[in-house]
DRENDRENRO-792683 format. One record per residue (C-alpha): residue in one letter; chain; x, y, z. Coordinates in Angstrom, 3 decimals, decimal comma. Layout:
// residues N
lokol r = a | c = A | east = X | north = Y | up = Z
...
This chain:
// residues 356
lokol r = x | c = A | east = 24,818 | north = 24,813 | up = -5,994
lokol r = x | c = A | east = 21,268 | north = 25,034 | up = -5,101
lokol r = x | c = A | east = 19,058 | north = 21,552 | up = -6,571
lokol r = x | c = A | east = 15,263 | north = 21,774 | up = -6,266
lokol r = x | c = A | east = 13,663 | north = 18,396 | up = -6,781
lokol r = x | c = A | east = 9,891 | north = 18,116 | up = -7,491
lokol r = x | c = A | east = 8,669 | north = 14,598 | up = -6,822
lokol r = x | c = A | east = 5,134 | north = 13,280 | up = -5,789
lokol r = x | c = A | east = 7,023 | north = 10,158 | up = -4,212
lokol r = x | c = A | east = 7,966 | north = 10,667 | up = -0,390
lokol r = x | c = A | east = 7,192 | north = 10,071 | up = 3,370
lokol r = x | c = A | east = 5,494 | north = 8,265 | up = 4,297
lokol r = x | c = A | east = 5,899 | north = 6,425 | up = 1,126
lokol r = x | c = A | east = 8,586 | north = 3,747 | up = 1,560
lokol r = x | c = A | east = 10,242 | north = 2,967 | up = -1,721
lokol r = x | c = A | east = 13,517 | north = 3,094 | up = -4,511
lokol r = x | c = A | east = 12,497 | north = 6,644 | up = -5,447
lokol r = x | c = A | east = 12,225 | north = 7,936 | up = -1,846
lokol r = x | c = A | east = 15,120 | north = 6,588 | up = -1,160
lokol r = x | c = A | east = 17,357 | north = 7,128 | up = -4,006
lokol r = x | c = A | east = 16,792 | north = 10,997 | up = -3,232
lokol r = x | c = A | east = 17,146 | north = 10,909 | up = 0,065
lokol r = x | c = A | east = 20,795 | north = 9,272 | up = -0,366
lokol r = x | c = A | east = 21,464 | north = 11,578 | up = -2,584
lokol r = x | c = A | east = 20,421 | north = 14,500 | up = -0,994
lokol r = x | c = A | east = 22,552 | north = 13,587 | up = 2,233
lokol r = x | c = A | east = 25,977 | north = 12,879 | up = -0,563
lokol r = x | c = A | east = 25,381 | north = 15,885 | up = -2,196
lokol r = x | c = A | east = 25,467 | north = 18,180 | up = 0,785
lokol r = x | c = A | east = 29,101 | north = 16,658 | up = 1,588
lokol r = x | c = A | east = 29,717 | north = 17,143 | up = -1,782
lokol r = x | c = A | east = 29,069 | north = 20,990 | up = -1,553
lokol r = x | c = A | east = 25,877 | north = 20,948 | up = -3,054
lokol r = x | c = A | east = 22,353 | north = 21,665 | up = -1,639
lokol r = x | c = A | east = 19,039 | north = 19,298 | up = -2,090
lokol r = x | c = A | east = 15,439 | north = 21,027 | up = -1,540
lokol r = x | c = A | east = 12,365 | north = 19,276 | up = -2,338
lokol r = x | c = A | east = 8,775 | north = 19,755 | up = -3,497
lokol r = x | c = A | east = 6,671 | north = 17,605 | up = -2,465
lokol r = x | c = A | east = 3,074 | north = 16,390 | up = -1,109
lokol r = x | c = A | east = 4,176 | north = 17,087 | up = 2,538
lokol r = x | c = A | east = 3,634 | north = 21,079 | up = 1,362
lokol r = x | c = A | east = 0,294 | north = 20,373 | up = 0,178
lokol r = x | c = A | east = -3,334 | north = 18,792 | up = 0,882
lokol r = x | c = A | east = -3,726 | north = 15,276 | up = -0,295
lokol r = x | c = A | east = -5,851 | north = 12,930 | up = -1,589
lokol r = x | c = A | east = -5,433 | north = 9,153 | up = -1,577
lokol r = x | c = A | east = -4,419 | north = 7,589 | up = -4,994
lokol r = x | c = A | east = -7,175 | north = 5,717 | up = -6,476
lokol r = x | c = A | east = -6,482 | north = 1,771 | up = -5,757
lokol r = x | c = A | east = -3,980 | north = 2,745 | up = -3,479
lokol r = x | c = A | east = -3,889 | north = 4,477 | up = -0,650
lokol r = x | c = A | east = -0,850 | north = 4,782 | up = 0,745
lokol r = x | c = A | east = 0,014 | north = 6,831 | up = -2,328
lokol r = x | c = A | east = -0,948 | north = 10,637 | up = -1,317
lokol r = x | c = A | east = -1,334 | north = 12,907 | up = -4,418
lokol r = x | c = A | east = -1,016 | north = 16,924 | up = -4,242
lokol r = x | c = A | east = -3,660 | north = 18,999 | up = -4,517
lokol r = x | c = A | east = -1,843 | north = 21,783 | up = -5,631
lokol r = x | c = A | east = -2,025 | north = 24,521 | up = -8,114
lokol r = x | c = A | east = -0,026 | north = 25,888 | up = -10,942
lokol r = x | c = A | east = 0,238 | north = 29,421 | up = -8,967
lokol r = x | c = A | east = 1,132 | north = 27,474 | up = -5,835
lokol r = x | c = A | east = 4,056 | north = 25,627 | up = -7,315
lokol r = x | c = A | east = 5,501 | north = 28,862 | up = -9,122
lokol r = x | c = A | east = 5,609 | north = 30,857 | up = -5,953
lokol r = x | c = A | east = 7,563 | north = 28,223 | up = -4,413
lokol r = x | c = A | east = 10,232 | north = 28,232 | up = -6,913
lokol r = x | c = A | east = 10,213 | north = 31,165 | up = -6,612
lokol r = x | c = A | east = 10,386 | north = 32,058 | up = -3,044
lokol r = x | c = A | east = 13,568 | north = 29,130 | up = -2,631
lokol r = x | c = A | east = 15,130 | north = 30,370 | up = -6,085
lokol r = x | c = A | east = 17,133 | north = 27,490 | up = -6,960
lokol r = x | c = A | east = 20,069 | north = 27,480 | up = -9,668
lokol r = x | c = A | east = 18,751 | north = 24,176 | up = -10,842
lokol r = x | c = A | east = 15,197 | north = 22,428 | up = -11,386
lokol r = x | c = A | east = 14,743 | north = 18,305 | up = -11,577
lokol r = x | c = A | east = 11,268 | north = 16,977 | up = -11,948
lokol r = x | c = A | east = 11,756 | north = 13,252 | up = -10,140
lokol r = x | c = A | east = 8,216 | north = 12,095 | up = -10,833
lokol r = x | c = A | east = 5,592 | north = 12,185 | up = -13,104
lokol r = x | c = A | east = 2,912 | north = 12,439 | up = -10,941
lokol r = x | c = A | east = 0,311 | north = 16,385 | up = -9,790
lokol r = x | c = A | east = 3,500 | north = 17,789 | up = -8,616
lokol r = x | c = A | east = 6,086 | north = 16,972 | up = -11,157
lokol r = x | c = A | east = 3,688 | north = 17,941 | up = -13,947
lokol r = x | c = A | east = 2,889 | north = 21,664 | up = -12,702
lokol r = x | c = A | east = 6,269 | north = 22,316 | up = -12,131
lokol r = x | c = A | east = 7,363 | north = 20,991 | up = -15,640
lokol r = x | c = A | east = 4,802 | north = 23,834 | up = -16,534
lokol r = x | c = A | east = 6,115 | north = 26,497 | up = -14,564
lokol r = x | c = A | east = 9,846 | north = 25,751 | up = -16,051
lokol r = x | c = A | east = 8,287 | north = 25,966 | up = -19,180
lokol r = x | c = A | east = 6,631 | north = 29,053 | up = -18,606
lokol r = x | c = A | east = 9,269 | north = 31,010 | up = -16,726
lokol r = x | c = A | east = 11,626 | north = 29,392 | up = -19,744
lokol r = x | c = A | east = 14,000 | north = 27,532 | up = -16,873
lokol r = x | c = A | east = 15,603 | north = 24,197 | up = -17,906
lokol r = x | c = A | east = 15,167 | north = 21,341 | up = -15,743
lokol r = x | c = A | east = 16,054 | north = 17,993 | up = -15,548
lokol r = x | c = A | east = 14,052 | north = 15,049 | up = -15,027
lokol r = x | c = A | east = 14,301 | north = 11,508 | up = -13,889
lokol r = x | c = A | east = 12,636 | north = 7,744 | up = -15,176
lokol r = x | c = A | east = 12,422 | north = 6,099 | up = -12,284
lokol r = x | c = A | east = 9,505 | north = 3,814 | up = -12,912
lokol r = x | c = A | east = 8,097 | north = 1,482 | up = -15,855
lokol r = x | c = A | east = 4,571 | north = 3,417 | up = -15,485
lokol r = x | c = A | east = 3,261 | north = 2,309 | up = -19,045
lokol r = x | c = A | east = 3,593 | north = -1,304 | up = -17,649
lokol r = x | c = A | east = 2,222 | north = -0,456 | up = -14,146
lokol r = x | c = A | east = -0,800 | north = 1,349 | up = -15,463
lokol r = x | c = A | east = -1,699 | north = -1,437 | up = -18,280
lokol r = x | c = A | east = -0,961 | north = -4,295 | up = -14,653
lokol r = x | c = A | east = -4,000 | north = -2,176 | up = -13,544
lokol r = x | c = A | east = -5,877 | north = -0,855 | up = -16,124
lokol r = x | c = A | east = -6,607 | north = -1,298 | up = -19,619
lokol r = x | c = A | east = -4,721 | north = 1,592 | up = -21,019
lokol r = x | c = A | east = -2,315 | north = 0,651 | up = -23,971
lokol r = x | c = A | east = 1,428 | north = 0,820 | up = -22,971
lokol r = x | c = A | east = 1,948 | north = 2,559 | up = -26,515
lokol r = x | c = A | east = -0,405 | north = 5,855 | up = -25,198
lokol r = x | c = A | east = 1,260 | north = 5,826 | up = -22,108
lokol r = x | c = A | east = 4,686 | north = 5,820 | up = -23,315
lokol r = x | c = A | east = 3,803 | north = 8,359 | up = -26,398
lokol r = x | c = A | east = 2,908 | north = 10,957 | up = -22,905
lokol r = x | c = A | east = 5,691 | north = 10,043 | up = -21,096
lokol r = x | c = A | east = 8,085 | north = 10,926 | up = -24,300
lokol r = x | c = A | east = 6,446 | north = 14,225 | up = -24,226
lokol r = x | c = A | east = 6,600 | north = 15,081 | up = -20,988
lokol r = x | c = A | east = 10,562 | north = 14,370 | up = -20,084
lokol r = x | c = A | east = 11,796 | north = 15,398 | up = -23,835
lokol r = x | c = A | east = 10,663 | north = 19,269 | up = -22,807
lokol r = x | c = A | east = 13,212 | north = 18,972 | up = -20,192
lokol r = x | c = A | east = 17,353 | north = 19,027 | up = -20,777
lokol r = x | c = A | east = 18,233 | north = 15,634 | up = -19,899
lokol r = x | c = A | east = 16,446 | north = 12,265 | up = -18,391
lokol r = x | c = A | east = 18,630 | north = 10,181 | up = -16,352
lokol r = x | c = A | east = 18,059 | north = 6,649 | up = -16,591
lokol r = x | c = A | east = 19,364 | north = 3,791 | up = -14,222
lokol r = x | c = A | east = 21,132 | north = 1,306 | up = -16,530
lokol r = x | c = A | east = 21,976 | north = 0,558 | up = -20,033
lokol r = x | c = A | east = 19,236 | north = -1,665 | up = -20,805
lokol r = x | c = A | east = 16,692 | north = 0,959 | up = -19,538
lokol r = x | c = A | east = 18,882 | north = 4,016 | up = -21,835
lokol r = x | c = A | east = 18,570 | north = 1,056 | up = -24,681
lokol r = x | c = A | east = 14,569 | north = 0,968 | up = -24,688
lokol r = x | c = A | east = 14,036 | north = 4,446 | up = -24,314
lokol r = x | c = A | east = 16,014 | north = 5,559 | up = -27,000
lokol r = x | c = A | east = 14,358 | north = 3,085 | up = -28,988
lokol r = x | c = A | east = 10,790 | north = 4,715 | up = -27,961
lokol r = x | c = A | east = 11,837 | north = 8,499 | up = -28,894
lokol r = x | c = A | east = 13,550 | north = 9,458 | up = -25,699
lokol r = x | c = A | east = 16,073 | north = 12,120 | up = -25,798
lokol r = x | c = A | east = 18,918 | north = 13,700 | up = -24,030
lokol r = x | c = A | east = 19,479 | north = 10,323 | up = -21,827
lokol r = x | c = A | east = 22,149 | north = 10,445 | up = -19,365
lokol r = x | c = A | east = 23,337 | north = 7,517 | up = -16,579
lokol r = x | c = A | east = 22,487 | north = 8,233 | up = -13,107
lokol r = x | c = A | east = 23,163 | north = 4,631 | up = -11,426
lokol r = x | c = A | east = 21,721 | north = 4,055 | up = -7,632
lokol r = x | c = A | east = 24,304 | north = 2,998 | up = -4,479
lokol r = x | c = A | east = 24,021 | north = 1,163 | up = -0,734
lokol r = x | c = A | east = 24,725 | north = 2,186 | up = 2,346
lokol r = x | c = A | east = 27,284 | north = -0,850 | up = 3,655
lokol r = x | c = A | east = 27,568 | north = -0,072 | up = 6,733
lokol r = x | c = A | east = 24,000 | north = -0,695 | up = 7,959
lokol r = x | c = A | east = 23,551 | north = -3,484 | up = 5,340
lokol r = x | c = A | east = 25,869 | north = -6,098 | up = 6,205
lokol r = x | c = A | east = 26,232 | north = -9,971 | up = 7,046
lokol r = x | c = A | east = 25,096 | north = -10,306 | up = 10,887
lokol r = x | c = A | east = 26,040 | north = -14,156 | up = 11,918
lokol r = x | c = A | east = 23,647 | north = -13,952 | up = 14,338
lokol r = x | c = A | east = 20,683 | north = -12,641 | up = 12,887
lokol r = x | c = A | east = 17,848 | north = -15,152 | up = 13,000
lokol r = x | c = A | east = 14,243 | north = -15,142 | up = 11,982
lokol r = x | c = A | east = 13,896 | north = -18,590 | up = 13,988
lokol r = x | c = A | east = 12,317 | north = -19,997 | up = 10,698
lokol r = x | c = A | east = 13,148 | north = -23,643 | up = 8,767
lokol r = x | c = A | east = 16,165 | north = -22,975 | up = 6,544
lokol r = x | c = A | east = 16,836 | north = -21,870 | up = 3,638
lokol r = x | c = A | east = 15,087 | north = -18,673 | up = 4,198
lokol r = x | c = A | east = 14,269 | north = -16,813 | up = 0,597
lokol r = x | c = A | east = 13,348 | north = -13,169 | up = 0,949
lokol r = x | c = A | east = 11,449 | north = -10,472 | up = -0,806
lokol r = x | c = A | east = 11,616 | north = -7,036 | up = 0,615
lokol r = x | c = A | east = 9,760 | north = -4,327 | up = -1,613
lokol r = x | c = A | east = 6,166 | north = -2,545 | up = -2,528
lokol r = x | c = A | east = 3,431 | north = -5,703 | up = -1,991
lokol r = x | c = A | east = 1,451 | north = -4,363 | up = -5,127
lokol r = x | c = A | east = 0,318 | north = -6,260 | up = -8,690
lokol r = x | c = A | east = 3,207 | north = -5,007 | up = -10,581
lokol r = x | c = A | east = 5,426 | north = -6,325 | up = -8,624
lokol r = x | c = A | east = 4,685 | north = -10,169 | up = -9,613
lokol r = x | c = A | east = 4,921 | north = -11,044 | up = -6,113
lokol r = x | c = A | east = 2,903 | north = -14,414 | up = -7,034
lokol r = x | c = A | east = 5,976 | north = -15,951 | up = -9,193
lokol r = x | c = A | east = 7,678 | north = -15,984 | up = -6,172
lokol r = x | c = A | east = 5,118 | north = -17,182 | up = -3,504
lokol r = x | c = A | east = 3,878 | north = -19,944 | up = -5,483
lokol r = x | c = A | east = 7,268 | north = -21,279 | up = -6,321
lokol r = x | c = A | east = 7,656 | north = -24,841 | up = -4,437
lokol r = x | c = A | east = 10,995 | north = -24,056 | up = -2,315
lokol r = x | c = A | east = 12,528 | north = -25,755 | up = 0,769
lokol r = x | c = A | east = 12,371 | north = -23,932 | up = 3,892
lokol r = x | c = A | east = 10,443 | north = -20,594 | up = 4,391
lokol r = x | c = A | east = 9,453 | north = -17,745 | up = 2,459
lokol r = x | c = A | east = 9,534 | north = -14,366 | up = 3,876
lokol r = x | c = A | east = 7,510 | north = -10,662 | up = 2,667
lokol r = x | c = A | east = 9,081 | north = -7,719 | up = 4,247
lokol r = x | c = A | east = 6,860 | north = -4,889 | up = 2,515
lokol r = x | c = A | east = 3,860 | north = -3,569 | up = 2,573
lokol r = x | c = A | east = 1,109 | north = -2,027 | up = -0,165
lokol r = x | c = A | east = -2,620 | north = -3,122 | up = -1,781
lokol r = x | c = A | east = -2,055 | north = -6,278 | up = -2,264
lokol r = x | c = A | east = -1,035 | north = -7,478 | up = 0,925
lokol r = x | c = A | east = -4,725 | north = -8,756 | up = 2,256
lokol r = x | c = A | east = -5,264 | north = -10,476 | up = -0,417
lokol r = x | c = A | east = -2,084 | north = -12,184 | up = -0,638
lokol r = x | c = A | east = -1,884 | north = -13,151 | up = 3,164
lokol r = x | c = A | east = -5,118 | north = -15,166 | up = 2,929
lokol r = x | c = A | east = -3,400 | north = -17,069 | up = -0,456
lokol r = x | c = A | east = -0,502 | north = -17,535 | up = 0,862
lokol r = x | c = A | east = -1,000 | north = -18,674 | up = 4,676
lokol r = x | c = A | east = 2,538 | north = -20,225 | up = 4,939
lokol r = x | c = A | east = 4,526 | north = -17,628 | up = 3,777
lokol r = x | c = A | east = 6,065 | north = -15,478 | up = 6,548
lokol r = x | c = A | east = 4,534 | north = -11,819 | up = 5,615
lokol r = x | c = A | east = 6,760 | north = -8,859 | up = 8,244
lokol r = x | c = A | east = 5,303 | north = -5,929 | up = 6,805
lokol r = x | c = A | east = 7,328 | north = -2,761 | up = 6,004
lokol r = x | c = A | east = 10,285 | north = -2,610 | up = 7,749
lokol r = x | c = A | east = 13,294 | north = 0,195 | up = 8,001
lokol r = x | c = A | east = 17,132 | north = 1,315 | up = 9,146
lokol r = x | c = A | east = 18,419 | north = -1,700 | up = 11,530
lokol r = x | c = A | east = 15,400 | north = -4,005 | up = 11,704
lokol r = x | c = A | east = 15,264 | north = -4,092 | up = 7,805
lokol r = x | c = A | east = 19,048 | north = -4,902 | up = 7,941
lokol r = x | c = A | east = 18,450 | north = -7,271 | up = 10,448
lokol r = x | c = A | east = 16,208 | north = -9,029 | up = 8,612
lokol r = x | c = A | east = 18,066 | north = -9,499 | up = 5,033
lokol r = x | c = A | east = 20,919 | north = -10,409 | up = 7,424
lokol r = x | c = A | east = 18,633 | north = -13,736 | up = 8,590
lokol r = x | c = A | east = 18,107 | north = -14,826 | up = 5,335
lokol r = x | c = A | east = 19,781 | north = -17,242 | up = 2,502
lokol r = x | c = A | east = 18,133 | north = -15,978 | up = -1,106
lokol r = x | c = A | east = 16,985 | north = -12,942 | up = -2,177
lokol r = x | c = A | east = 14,476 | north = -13,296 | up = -4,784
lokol r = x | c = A | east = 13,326 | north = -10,611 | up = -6,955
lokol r = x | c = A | east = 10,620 | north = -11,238 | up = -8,947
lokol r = x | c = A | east = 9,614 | north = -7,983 | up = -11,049
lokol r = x | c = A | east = 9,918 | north = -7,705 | up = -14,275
lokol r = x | c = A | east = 9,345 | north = -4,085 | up = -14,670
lokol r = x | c = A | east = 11,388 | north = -2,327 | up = -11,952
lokol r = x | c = A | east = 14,170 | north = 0,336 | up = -13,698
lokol r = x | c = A | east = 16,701 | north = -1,199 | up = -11,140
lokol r = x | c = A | east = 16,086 | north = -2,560 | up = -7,961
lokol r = x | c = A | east = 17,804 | north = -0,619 | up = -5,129
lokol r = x | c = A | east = 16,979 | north = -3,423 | up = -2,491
lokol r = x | c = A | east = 19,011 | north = -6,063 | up = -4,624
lokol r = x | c = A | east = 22,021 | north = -4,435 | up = -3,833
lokol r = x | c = A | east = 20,843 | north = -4,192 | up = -0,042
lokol r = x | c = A | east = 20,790 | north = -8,158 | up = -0,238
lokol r = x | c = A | east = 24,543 | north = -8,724 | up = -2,172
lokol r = x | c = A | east = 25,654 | north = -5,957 | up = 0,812
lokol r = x | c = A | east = 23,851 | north = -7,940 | up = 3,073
lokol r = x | c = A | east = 25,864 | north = -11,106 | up = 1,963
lokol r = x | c = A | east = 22,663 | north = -12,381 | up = 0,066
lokol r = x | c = A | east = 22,683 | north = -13,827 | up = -3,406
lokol r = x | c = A | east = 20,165 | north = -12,980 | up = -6,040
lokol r = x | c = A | east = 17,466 | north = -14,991 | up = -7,600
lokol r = x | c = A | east = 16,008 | north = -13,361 | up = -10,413
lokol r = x | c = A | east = 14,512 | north = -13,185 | up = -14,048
lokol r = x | c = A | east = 16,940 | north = -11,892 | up = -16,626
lokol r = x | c = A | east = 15,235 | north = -8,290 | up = -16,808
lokol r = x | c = A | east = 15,815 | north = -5,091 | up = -16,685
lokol r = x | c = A | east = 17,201 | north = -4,136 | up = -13,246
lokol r = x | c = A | east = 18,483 | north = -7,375 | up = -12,701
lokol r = x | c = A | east = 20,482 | north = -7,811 | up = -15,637
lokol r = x | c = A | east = 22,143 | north = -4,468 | up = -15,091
lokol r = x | c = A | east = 23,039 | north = -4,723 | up = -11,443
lokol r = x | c = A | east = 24,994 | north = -8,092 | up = -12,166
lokol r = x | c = A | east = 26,264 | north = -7,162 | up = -15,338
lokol r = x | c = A | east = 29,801 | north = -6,688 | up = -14,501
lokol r = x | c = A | east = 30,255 | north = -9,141 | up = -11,642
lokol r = x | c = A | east = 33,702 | north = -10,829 | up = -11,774
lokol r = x | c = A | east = 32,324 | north = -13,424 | up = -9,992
lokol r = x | c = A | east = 28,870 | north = -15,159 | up = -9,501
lokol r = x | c = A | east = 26,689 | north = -13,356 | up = -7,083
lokol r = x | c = A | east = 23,295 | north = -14,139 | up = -8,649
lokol r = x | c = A | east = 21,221 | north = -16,199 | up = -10,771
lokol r = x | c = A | east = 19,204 | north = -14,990 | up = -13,711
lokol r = x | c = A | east = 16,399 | north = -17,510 | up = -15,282
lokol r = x | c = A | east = 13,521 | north = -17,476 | up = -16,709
lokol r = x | c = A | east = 12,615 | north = -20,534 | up = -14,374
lokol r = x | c = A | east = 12,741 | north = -18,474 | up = -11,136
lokol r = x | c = A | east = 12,442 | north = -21,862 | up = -8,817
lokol r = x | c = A | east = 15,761 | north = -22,851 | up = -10,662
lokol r = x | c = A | east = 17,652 | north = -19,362 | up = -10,016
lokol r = x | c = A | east = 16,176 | north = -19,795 | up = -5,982
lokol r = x | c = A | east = 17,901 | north = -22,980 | up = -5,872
lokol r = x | c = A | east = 21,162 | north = -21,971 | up = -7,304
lokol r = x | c = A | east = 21,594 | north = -19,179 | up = -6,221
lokol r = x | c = A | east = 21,493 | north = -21,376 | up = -2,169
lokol r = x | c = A | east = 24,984 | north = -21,885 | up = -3,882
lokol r = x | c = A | east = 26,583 | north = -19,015 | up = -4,265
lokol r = x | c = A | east = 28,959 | north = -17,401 | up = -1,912
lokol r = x | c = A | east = 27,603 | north = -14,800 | up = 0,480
lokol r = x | c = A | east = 31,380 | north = -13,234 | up = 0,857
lokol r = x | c = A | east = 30,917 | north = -12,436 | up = -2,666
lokol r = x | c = A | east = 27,685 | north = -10,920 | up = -3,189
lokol r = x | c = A | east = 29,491 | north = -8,604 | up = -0,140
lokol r = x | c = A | east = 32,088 | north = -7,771 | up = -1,967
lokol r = x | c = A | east = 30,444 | north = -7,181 | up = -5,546
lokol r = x | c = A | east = 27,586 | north = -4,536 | up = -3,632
lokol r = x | c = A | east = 30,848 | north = -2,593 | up = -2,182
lokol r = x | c = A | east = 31,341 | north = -1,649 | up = -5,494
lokol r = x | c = A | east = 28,166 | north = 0,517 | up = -5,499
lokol r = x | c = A | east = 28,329 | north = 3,776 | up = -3,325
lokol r = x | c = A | east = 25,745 | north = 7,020 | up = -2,701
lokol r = x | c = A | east = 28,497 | north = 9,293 | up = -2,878
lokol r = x | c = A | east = 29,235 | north = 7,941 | up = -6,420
lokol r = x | c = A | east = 25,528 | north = 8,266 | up = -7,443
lokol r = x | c = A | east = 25,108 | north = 11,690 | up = -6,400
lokol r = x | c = A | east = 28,663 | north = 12,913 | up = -8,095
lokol r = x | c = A | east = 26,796 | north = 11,488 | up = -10,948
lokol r = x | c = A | east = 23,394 | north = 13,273 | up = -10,543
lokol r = x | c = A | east = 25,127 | north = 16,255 | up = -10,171
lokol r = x | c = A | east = 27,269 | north = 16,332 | up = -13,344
lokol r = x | c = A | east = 24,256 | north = 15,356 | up = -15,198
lokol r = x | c = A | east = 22,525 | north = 18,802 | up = -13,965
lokol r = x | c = A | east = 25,134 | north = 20,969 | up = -14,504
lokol r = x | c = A | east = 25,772 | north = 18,757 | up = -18,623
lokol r = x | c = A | east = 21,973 | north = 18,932 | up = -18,903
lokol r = x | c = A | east = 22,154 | north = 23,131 | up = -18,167
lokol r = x | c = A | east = 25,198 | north = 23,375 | up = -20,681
lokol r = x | c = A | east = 27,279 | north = 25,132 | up = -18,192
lokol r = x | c = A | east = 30,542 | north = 25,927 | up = -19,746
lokol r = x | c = A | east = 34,309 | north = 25,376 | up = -18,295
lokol r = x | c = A | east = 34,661 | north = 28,709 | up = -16,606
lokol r = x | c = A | east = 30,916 | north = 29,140 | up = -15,149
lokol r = x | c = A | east = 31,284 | north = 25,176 | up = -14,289
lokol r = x | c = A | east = 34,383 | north = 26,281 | up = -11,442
lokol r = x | c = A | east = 31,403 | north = 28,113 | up = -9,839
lokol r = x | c = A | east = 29,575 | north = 25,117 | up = -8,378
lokol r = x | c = A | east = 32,897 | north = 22,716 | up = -8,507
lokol r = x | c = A | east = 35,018 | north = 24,696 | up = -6,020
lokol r = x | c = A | east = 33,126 | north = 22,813 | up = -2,912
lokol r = x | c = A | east = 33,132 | north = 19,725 | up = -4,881
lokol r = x | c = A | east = 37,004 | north = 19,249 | up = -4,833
lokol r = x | c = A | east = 37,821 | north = 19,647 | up = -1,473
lokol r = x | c = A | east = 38,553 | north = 16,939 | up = 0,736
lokol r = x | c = A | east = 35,135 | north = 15,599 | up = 2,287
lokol r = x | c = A | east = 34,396 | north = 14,116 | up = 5,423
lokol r = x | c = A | east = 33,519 | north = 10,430 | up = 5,569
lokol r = x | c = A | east = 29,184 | north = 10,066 | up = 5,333
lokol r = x | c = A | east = 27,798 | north = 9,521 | up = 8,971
């Protein structure tokens, strides 16, 4: 079983989407299954207007054909909406190939942080674009909820995991800052609503671990906030690990991959009862988080909870359960029936080695 993935999001891009396919990539091999992407790295680039750190492909529609073509893949999913992601939803179309695609990001809310362009327009092209494919696959319930409501069709659950063995509590991890120590690891960008958080008046320190376009600008506002920059693997662990609060301020993120790198990481969740949030803590037997609209209050409470929990409820999320799931949705999405179905599930239902 041979996956191509088009997406305009990866390295050196550090975020949920890069990640999220990365994961599942590495699951999906033990699973029997192969992962090849399209994207920028194949192509020239150009910087993304008001931010740079987003490269976008200057590719062309014959370009992107002949690469289908030359890896021949049994399946097609379009990850992103961006140069890449849109000529290759054209060359499906025109070679008559089903794909799949995936919502990863709130764009119509994004765009309108930045520009004024009406959510409505924004959403009425996005409903175009992934209801030409044979499936979207959607984070959580709340996101399948609203996009259903907005004309999307075909919507199937593909939920997100953690790697637990790098993110776990570390008793001695220190930051040597005043405690409690609330963190916020993630894109430093508008959309974000990085602000709610930064001005909140909170005991102890406040740490940034992330970088993007609004990171100038919100160094010289915030000089007593401890701003890291982007960090990765162990020294990202490392520092959730030093922490008390994790604090999530977006309101428009689909899901939040790097909350359930702070429960694994044995930190509770401050939050606003969004999207993302909501979800992720839905069906926690215990409390792990705290949702309000008052996001000083949730900080606060959530100093609280019980770390051993939050462990415990993020063990419940895996990458080998997310990419099972991508991968049924591809094969559902391509209507491939019982007896052709045994064709890519042979591999599937052996034994498999533990992930590295």
């Amino acid at each position: 079983m041979r996956v191509l993935v088009a997406t305009d999001a990866w390295h050196p891009q550090i975020n949920g989407v890069v990640r999220s396919l990365e994961h599942t990539a590495r699951e999906a091999e033990l699973l029997g299954a192969e992962m090849m992407f399209l994207s920028p790295q194949e192509f020239r680039t150009v910087p993304m207007p008001t931010y740079n750190e987003i490269r976008l492909a200057l590719a062309t529609p014959r370009m992107i054909m002949r690469r289908i073509e030359a890896l021949a893949p049994d399946f097609v999913h379009i990850a992103t909406e961006g140069p890449i992601g849109i000529l290759t939803r054209r060359a499906c179309i025109a070679s008559r190939r089903t794909f799949t695609t995936s919502y990863h990001t709130k764009f119509p809310e994004y765009l309108s942080a930045r520009a004024p362009v009406p959510e409505r327009l924004t959403y009425a092209w996005l409903r175009s674009f992934h209801n030409a494919g044979g499936g979207i696959m959607v984070s959580t319930a709340t996101l399948e909820r609203d996009l259903e409501a907005r004309g999307f069709k075909r919507l199937m659950r593909w939920s997100r995991g953690v790697d637990a063995d790098l993110f776990h509590p570390r008793p001695t991890a220190s930051l040597n800052l005043p405690r409690p120590v609330f963190l916020y690891v993630g894109r430093v960008a508008v959309e974000k609503n990085i602000e709610a958080f930064l001005e909140l008046d909170l005991p102890g320190s406040k740490v940034v671990v992330g970088s993007g376009p609004a990171l100038a600008s919100l160094k010289e506002r915030f000089p007593a906030v401890h701003f890291l920059g982007s960090k990765e693997g162990e020294d990202l662990a490392q520092a959730y690990a030093a922490c008390d609060v994790f604090c999530f301020p977006s309101r428009t993120d689909t899901f939040g991959i790097v909350l359930l790198e702070a429960l694994a990481s044995g930190l509770p969740v401050a939050a606003y009862p969004v999207t993302g949030p909501t979800d992720v803590l839905a069906d926690a037997t215990e409390p792990v988080g705290v949702l309000d609209e008052d996001l000083r209050t949730a900080c606060l409470k959530a100093l609280e909870l019980s770390p051993a929990a939050a462990r415990r409820f993020a063990l419940r999320y895996t990458w080998r359960e997310s990419a099972r799931q991508f991968l049924d949705n591809v094969l559902i999405a391509h209507d491939i029936g019982p007896v052709a179905r045994r064709r890519y599930r042979l591999i599937r239902r052996r034994p498999v080695a533990s992930a590295p």
